[in-house]
Every structure is written in C-alpha cells, then in structure tokens.
N, C-alpha and C positions, 0 to 999 in steps of 0.2 A: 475454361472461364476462370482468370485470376483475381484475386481481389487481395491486393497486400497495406496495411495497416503498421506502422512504431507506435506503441503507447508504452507512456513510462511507469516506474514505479509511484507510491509515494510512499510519507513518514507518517505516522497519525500522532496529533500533540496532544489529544485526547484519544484515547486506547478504546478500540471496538474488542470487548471482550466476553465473551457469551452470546449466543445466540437463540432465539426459538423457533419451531415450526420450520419451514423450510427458508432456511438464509435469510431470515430477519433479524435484529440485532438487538440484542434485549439493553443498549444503551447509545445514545445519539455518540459519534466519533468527529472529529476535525484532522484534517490534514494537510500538509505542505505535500503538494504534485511535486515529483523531481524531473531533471532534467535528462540526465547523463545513464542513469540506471533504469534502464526500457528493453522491451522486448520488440522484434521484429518480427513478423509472422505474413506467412503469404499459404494461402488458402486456395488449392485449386477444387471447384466445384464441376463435378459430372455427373452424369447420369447413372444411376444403382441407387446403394446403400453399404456403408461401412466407413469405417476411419483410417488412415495413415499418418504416423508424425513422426519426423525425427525434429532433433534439436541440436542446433549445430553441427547439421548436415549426417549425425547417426540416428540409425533406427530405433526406435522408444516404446516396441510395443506394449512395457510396462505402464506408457502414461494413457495406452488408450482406454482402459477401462476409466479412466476418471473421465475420458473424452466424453464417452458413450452415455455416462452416468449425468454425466453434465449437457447434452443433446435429449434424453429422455427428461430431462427436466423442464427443458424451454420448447419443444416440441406441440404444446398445447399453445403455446404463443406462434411457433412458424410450422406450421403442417409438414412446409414447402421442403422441412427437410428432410421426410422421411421419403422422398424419390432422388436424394442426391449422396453421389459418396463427397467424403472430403482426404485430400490429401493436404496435409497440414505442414509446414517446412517452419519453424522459427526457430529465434537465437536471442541469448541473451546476453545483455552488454556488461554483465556482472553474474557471478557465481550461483548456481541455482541451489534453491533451499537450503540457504545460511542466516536466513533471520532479513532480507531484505525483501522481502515481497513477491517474490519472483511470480507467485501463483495471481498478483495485482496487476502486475504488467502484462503478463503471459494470459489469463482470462478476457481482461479488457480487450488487447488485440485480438483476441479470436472474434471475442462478440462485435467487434467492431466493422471483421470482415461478413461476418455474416449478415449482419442487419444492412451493410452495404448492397451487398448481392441481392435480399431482399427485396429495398430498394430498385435495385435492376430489373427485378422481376415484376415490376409495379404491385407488390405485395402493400397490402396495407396492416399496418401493425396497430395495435392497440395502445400506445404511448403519446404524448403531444408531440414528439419531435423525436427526429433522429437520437439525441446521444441521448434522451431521458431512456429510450427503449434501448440504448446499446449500455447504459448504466443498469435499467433491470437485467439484461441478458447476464452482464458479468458479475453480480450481487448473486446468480443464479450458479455460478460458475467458484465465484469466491469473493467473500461478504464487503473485503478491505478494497475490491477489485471494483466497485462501484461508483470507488471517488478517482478513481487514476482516469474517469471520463476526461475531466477537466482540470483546464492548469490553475497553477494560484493556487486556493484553499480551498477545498470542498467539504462541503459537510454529507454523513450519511447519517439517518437515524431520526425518527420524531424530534422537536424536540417545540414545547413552547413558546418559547422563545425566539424562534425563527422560524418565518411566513415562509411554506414552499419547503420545508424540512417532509421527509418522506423514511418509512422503514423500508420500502419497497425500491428507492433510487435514490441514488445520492445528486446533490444540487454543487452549482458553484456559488461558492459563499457571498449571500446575498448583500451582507453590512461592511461597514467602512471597513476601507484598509489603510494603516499608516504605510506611506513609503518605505520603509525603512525594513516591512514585512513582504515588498515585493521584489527583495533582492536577498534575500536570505539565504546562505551558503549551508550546506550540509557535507560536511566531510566522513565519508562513512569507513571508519576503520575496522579491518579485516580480520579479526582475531582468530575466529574459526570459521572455515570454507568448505566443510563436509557435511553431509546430512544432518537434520537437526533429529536428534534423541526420542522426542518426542513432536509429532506435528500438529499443529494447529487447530485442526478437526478436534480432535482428542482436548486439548484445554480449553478448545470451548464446552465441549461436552462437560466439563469437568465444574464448570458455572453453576449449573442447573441445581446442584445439590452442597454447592460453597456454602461455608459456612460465614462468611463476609458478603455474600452476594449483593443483598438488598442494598449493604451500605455500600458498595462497590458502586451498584447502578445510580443510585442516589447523590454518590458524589461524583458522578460522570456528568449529571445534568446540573448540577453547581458548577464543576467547573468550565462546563461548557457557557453558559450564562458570566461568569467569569473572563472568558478568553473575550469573548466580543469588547468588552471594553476595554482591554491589552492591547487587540487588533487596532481598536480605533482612535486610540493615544499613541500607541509607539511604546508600552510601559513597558521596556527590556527588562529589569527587572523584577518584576511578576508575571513575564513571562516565563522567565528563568528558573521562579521558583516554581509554576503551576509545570511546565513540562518535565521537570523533572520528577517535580512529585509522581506524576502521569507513569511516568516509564517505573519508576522504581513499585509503580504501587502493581502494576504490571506483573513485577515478575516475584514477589510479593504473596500474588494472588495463586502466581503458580507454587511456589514453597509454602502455602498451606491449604492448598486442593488434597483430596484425598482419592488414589497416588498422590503424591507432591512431587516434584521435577525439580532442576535445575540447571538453564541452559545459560547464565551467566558462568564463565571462565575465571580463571586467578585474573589473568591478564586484562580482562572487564573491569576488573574491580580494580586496576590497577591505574587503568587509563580514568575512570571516574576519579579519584583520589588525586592525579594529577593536575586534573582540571581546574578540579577545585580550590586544590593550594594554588594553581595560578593566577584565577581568575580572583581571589582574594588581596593578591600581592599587586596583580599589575590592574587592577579592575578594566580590564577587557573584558567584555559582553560575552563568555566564551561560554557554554552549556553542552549541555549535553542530553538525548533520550535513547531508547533501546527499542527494537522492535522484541518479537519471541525469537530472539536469538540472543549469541554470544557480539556480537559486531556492534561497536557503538558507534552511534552519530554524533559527530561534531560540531553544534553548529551555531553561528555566528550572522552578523548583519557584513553586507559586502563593506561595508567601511572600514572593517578590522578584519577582513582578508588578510592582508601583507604582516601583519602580527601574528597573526593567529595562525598562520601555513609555517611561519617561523619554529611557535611553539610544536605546534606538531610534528615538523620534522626534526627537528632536535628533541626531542621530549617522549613522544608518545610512535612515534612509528616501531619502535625498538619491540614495542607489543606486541604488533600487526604479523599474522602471518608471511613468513617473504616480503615480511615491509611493504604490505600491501593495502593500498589504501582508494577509496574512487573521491574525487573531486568534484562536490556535485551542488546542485542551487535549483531553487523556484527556478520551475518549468513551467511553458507554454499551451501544456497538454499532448493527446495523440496528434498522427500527423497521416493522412492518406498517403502512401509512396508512389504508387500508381494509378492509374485508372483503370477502370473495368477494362480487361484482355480475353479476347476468345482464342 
C-alpha cells in the first residue's frame, strides 16, 4: 500500500528561533512556501513494525533513528502506527542540510503520506481537517516543517494579532495580500553544500538560556504585527528592511549564544555587500535573508526578474559553489503524486 506526497520547502521572513516543551515555538514565524525546492517521498506501508529510508535511491539507515524518534512522538495521535512497517524512498530537489530546509520539505511529506493512509484507514484524527493534522504531524517532526503545509504565506506560532494563529499548527496567512507578494522570486544561492557545523536542534536549544532571548521573542512579535501591513500595501521597502533585519538578527543570535557558532561564509558576506551596493545604485527591490545556513536567498518581486537574473549572473554567482544556484518563487504548496496503491 503506497501513498506518495511532493511538499516544498519554505523561507521564514520572520525567523522561528527557540523552542519549548515538545516542538512548540517560543515566537510566532511567517514564511514564503517555495516552489522548485521540495522533497518527494513515497511511503510503502505493511503490516509489522520498523522503518526503511533511502534518499535518493541510497540506504539512510543513519536517518532512521530520527524516523523512529519522530513516529514515537505522534504515536499517541495514530495508534495505527504501531502495527505497520514503513518503507520510506524520497529525494530532494536541492542539497540536503545546507541551510535550506530540507528537514521542512522532507518532514511535511512524510506527514502528509501518513495522515493520507490514515485517511484510508477511515482513521479519525483529532485535527479539524486534513492538512491542520498533517501541519501538527510535521511541527512534531520539525518545527519550520509546519508551514511548508501550505503555499503562499504561512504563519506558525500564537500570535495576537492573528485570528487562527496556533503553537501547535501552522495556518495559511489569513490577511491581505498585495499582488505583488504572490509572485515573489527567491533565488537561493549555493555558497556552501555540505553538512552544516552545527544543526538546528542545537541552536534552538541554545535560546532557552540567551542572553537576548526575551527581546529576541519580543521583537518577533513586533515585527510580525509589522509585516501584516507590508503584506497588505505592497511596502517593498519595509519589507526589505524588516527581512533583513529578520535574517541578520538570526544569525546574530547564534554569534552570541554560549557556544557561539558561525555558519555565515566569507562568500555570505560577500554576496550581501553586493546587494546592497546594487540595489542602492540601480534601486531595484533586490533583498536578501538567510536561513541557519551559509546560502543566501535572493529575492525580488517577478517584475524585476530580467534585472535581477542579470545581476546575479554577472555579479554574484562567482560566490556560489560550482556556480550553483536554484531559481525559485511562491509555491502552490504540497501536491499528492499518486493515489492510494495496493
């Protein structure tokens, strides 16, 4: 019995950074769904118990303990799964754990196949609906991995300010959108493609006892309250300064955690700098954020596409590993690829 699932990555324009208790997010996050950078995952479920995954067609048994770990945590939500094995096969349309989410696209689709199969089973779940329950699964799985439910902008995280905001599932962004936010390109350039130094887990843990915390959380929910009126004018330029702010305060947080890290590159800092002087000189809406990686996102309104691809290939690819770049925009969200198969 197969059940296969694409859900993509996203960007967060407000940074989910810290967490409490089990996968809840100690400040509300917004993000751009992408399109092009998604995970593919097809799920065969049988009768036993245990896990199998490769990725990209090799064997992973390194990633099953996170499987397992992530199965005994939603467990109490689906019984159903402790009488089935799963044999796991996906692939990623971009570099696994280089600062693009991989664990966002890669979590969602699992949960997605499962809550399907569920479905099949005429299981009834605890959720109002399909993807709010396939949003808690992947929140369960990994925290960023809750908003990649849905395309366009999602939000995860309480927050005031927005009717339907949850710690527990991330929503699709309830309030206006200017046009101009539903064609948004994200060019994510490549700078480093290997393991990241430090992962994710770890710098959230690292929150709990920051010495900036409070105001970290504090200005998350500023400029969350913030963004909604950007969104619903079109103001590119306070977008531009509130996302960046966003990213850099990011990584900020991690060079004065104690450990401290640093997973910005020379070449990071290189490509920001260039930006900057460009977008000063030709004032093209041209920006930029970072995820917890070295790889920056490029990213602009579709109307200063043919500029902007301009700049960056003469300009900024010189940085990019192998000149290596993904081309990518507001997505649609996941996508079912098959139907139930016995």
């Amino acid at each position: 019995m197969k059940i296969s699932w694409e859900s993509p990555s996203n960007i967060a324009l407000i940074k989910y950074w810290g967490k409490k208790d089990i996968q809840l997010p100690s400040n509300p996050s917004i993000s751009f769904t992408l399109s092009e950078c998604k995970t593919t995952t097809e799920v065969h479920f049988s009768k036993g118990r245990g896990v199998n995954i490769t990725l990209d067609g090799l064997d992973k048994p390194e990633f099953i303990p996170k499987i397992e770990s992530y199965l005994e945590r939603i467990i109490h939500r689906h019984p159903w799964l402790s009488s089935y094995n799963l044999q796991i096969k996906t692939s990623n349309s971009f570099p696994h754990s280089s600062g693009i989410a991989s664990s966002a696209s890669g979590m969602s689709a699992l949960s997605l196949c499962i809550v399907d199969f569920a479905q099949k089973l005429n299981f009834k779940f605890d959720a109002l609906n399909f993807y709010q329950e396939a949003s808690i699964l992947s929140r369960l799985g990994s925290g960023s991995a809750s908003r990649s439910i849905y395309g366009g902008i999602a939000v995860w995280g309480n927050s005031p300010s927005l009717k339907g905001s949850n710690d527990e599932y991330a929503i699709k962004y309830p309030g206006l959108i200017n046009p101009i936010f539903e064609d948004y390109h994200d060019v994510v350039l490549l700078v480093d493609v290997g393991e990241k130094s430090v992962t994710s887990t770890i710098g959230h843990a690292l929150m709990n006892n920051h010495p900036f915390g409070k105001q970290r959380f504090s200005q998350a929910h500023k400029h969350l309250n913030e963004i909604q009126e950007i969104l619903k004018t079109g103001d590119i330029e306070n977008f531009i300064r509130l996302t960046e702010l966003e990213a850099l305060t990011l990584h900020g947080l991690m060079m004065s955690s104690s450990p401290n890290y640093i997973l910005m590159k020379p070449n990071t800092l290189k490509i920001i700098e260039e930006i900057r002087e460009f977008r000063s000189e030709s004032e093209l809406p041209l920006s930029f954020t970072l995820d917890a990686g070295a790889n920056v996102h490029v990213l602009f309104p579709g109307s200063a596409k043919k500029k902007a691809m301009e700049f960056i290939n003469s300009n900024l690819i010189q940085y990019c590993k192998e000149n290596r770049f993904i081309l990518d925009q507001v997505g649609s969200g996941p996508k079912r690829l098959t139907n139930f198969v016995k």
